[in-house]
N, C-alpha and C positions, 0 to 999 in steps of 0.2 A: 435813093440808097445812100445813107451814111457812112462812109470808111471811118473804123475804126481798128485798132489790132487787139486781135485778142486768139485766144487757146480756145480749139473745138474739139469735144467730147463728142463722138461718132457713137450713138447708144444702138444695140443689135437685140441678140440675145443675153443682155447683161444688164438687165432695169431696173439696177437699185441705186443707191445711194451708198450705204454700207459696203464696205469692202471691195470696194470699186475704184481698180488699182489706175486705172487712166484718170480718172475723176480727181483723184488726189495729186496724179502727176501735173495734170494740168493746174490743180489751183495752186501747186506750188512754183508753178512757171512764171511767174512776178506777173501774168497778164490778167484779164479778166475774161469771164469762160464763160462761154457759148455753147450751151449740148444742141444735140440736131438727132434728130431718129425721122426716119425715112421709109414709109410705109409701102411695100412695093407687091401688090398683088397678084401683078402678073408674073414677078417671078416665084412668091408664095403657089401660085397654081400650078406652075409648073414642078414644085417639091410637090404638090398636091396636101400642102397644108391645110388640115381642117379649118372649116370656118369657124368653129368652137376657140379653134386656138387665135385664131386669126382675132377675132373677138374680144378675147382675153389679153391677148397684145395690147392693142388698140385701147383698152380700159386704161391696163397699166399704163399705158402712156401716158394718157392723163393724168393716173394718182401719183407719176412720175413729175409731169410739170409742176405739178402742185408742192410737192415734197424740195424737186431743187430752188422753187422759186423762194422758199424759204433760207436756203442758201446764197441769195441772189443771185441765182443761174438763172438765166432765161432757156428754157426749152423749145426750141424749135422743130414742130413737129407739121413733115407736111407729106404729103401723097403726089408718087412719080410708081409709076407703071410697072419698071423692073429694075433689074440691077445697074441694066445703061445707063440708064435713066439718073440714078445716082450723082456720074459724072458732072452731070450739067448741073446737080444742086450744088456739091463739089466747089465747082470752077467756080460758080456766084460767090459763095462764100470766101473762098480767096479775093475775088475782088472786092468782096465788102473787108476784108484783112484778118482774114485768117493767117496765124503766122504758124501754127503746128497742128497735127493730127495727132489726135491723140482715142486710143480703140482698144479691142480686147479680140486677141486673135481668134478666127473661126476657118473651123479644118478642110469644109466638104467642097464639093472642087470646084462650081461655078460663085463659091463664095469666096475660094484664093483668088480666079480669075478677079472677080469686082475689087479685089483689095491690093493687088497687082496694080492695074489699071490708078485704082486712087493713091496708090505708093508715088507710083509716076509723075501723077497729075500733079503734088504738091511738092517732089524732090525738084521737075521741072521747074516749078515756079518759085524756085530756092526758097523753098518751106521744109520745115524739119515733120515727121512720122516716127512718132512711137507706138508701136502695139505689143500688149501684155497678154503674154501666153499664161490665160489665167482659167482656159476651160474648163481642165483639168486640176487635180488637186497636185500630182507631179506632171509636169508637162510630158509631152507624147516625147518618144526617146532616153527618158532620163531613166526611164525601169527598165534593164538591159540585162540577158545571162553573159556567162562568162565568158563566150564568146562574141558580146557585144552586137546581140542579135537580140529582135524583141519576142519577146516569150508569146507562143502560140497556145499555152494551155494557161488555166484561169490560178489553177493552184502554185504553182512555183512563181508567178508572176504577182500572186498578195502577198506572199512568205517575203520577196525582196522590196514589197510597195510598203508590209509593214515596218521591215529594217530601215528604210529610210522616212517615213513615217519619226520613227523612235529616232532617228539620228539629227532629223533639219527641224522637225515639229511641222505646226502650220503656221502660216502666217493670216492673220487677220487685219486689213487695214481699215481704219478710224472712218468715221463718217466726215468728211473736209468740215472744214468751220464755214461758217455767212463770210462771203467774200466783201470786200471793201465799196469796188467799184463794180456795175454789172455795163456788158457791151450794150451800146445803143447805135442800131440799126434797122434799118426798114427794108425788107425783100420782098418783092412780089411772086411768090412761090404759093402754089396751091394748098391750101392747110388740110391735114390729115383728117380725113373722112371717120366718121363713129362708126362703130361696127354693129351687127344685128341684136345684142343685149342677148344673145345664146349661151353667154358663159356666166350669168349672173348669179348662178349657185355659189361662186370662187369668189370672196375676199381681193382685192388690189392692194390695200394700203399697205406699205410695206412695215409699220410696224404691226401690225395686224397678225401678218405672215411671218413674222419675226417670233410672235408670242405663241402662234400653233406652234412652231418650231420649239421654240422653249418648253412647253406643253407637253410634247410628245416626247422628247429627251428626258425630259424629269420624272414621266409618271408610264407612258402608255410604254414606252420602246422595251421595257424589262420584262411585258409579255410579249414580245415581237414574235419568241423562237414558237412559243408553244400557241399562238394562234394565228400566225401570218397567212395560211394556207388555205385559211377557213371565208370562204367569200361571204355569210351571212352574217360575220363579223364588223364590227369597225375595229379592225385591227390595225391597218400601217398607217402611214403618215400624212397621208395626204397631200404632199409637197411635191410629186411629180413634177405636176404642172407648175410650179414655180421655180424648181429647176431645169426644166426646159427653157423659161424664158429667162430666165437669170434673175429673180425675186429675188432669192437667196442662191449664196453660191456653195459648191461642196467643202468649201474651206469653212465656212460658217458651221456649216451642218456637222460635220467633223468635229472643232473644234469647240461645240456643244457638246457633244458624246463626251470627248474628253474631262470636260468640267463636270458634268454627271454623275460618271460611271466610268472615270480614269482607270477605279482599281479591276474591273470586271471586264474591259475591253480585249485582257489577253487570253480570257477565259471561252472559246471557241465555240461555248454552246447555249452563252449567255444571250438575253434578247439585243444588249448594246451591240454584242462583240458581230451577233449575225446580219442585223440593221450597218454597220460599217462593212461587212463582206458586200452587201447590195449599193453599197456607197464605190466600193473598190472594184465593183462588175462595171457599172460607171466608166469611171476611168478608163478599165479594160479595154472597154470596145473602144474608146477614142482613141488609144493607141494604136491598137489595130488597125482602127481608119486610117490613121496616118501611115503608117509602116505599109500597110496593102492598098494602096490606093486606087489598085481594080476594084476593089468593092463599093467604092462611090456611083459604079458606073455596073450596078449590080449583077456583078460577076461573084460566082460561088467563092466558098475561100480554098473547098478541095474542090480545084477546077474538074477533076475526071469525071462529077455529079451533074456539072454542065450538059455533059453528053447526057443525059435522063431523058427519055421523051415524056412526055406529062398526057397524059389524054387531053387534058385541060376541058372537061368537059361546062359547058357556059351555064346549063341548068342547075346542076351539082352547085357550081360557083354563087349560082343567083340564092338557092336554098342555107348556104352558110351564111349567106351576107346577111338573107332575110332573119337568119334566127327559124329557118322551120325544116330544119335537117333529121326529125323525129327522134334524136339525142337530146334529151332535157338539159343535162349540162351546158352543151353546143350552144342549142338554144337560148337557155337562160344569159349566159353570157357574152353571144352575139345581142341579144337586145338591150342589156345594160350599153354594150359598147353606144350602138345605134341611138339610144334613149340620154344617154348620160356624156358621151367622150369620154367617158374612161371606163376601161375593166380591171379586175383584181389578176395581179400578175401570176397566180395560179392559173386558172380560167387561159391567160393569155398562151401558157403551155398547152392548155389542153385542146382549146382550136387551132393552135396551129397546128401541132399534132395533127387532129382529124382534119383537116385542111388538104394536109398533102400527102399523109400515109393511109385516110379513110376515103378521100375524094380523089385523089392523086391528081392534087391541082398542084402548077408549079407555087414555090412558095413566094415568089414574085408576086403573084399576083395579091396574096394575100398583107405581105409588109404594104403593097400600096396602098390597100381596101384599110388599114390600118393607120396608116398615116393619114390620108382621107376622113380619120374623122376622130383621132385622139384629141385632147385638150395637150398630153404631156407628150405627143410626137416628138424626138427625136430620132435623128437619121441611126445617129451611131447604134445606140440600144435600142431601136429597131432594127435594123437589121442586120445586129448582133445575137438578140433573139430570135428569131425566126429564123437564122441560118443552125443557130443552136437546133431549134424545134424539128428543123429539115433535116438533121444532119448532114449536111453541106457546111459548116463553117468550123470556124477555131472551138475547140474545145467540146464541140460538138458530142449529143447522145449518141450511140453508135447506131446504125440505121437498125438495127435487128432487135432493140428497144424500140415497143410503137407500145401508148398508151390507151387503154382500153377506156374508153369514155364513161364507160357503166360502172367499170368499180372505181377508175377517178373520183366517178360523184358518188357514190356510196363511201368511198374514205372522206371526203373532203367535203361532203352540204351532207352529212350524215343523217339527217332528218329532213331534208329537201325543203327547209326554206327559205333558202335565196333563189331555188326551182320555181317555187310559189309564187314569191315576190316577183320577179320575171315573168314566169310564166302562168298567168292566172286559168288555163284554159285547163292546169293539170293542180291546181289548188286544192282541190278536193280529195285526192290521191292520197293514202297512207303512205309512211315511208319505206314501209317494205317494197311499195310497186312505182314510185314514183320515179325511179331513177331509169327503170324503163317498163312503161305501161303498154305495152305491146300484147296482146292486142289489144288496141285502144276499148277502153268504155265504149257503150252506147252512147251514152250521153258524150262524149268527148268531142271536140272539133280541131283536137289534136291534129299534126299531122303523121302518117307512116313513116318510120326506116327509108332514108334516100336509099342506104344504103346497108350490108351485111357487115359486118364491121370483121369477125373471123377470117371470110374470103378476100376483104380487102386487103389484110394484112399478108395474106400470099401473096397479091399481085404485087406489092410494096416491095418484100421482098424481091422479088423479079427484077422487077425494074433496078433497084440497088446493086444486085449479084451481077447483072446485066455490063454494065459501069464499073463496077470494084477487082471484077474477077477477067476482063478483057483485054 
């Protein structure tokens, strides 16, 4: 082990290079910089992170090394177990001389724990700690009503995201320059393991992900409004999943729109203006994580919904996961999720929905079934959505709103073929019968109705009335 001093860049979910406000702190710290990212899959398991995602991590890191070491950043990427685990790569690195931490803050709560913990470890060791609340596009706290409370509905909370928005702007920082000198040292730490090549559909290179981004700002986003809805479409953007890992961040994303389609953004019904509304849902729920921090620890956000008893039936459960709930919609987009890691954020309304107001499973079980095997899992807007879908959370549908899976799919795969594509066993089906083929063809190996979706929607009721009206 070489001691030398130098600045460490702690990489998370924030894997870029661009606009990557610890990165430029640190190379403007007169040292020489050292990133480190630290694959930890035992506490991944325990978020119940897809292995999709996990995978896709793991890539970027790589098209990460490559990218800083053009910068003369050495990347040090190696594999420890959890987030304890951390500590001890940590503490090496100070004694090889680290002299500052340098990171980008993360909200959810055994990940304050771990950054608690490493605050410690380097203030102890009269080391300096910077982290850049840069999750969000306004940090959690800063969108406040006028009683300096955080706003629990979606609409009066973009009306004050936009005012400041148009008052501070965004900020984008520069890609650092090629640094002078790079640290040299030798650590015997386990190197980060390759992942299973399950995400290989997804692009890494971060300018790669830079130019879909440009791409879709310039040309597809000005149909966003009038075909987002439509899942046999390639309609959005595809950058989920690189906003989840930090590919690109929402300040980038933003700050594209504006050079765009500056003039159309105030215009409410524009494809720009409704693509920044889902930028600014975003933000929403990471607020909310922060301000209700029972929800980390997946507590309802209207606790009295708590009390619910769920039948929680395990068969019911096992037929959504599978994709053969006799609902083609269901279906069809339980198997995209299953087949792909990712589904089209209509669809994702529409099973949760029947998840918990058709199956009357808690909707717990379903955000995890979800996180389990997204590519773009995150904690916030997942189970931001899903409490939406429940009505259990902030802004919530009213429970007395349940969506009818049949005419969902009949507005929304109007001709059934994204049904088709998913569901090959009902391909043949015209589109008048396709949205529900009941009673199945002869020839069909279809499965039946788990369930009656009319009568379910009384018990739903019940259960709500039950809890609301007590």
């Amino acid at each position: 082990m070489t001691a030398a001093e130098f600045a460490l860049v702690w990489y998370r979910n924030d894997l870029r290079t661009y606009d990557h406000l610890p990165l430029v702190s640190a190379c403007q710290s007169g040292l020489p910089v050292l990133a480190l990212f630290i694959a930890t899959p035992g506490s991944w398991q325990q978020h119940h992170m897809a292995p999709i995602k996990q995978d896709l991590i793991r890539r970027r890191v790589r098209a990460l090394e490559q990218e800083l070491s053009e910068l003369n950043i050495p990347l040090l990427a190696v594999e420890a177990e959890d987030y304890q685990s951390c500590l001890a790569v940590l503490a090496a690195l100070i004694q090889a001389g680290a002299q500052a931490l340098y990171a980008e803050t993360e909200y959810e709560l055994r990940e304050q724990q771990r950054d608690a913990k490493a605050t410690a470890l380097f203030q102890n060791s009269g080391k300096a700690v910077y982290f850049s609340d840069r999750r969000a596009l306004m940090p959690p706290g800063s969108v406040l009503n006028k009683s300096s409370e955080m706003y629990q509905v979606f609409t009066p909370f973009k009306k004050a995201w936009l005012q400041q928005l148009a008052g501070r702007g965004v900020q984008v920082h520069k890609r650092p320059a090629p640094q002078l000198v790079a640290p040299v040292l030798t650590l015997d730490m386990p190197a980060m393991q390759p992942g299973d090549q399950s995400s290989l559909a997804y692009e890494v290179g971060e300018q790669q992900v830079l130019e879909q981004m440009r791409r879709y700002c310039q040309v597809q986003v000005q149909d966003y409004q009038q075909k987002r809805d439509f899942p046999a479409l390639d309609a959005t953007s595809g950058l989920s999943a690189y906003l989840a890992i930090g590919v690109i961040s929402v300040h980038q994303a933003v700050a594209r729109l504006q050079l765009e389609h500056g003039q159309t953004l105030n215009q409410g019904d524009s494809g720009p203006a409704v693509w920044l509304s889902e930028l600014i849902w975003r933000d929403f729920y990471i607020h909310i994580l922060v301000a209700f921090p029972q929800l980390i620890k997946h507590k309802a956000f209207q606790a009295e919904t708590d009390q619910i008893v769920w039948p929680n039936d395990p068969q019911l459960f096992q037929a959504w996961c599978d994709g053969k709930t006799g609902y083609p919609i269901v279906d069809a987009a339980m198997r995209q999720l299953n087949q792909t890691g990712w589904m089209h954020n209509r669809l994702r309304m529409i099973v949760a929905s029947f998840l918990v107001k058709d199956l009357h499973i808690d909707w717990r079980w379903g955000e995890r079934y979800f996180m389990s095997k997204l590519i773009d899992g995150d904690f916030a807007a997942n189970n931001g959505g899903w409490q939406w879908a429940a009505s259990t959370g902030t802004d919530a549908a009213p429970y007395f709103r349940i969506f009818n899976p049949v005419t969902q799919s009949e507005r929304f795969d109007p001709k059934g073929d994204f049904i088709r594509r998913m569901v090959p066993e009902l391909a043949d089906l015209p589109a008048a019968q396709i949205h529900w083929p009941h009673p199945l063809p002869m020839w069909s190996d279809y499965v039946a109705p788990v369930v009656d979706h009319s009568q379910a929607r009384l018990i739903t009721l019940q259960l709500f009335k039950a809890v609301k009206h007590s």
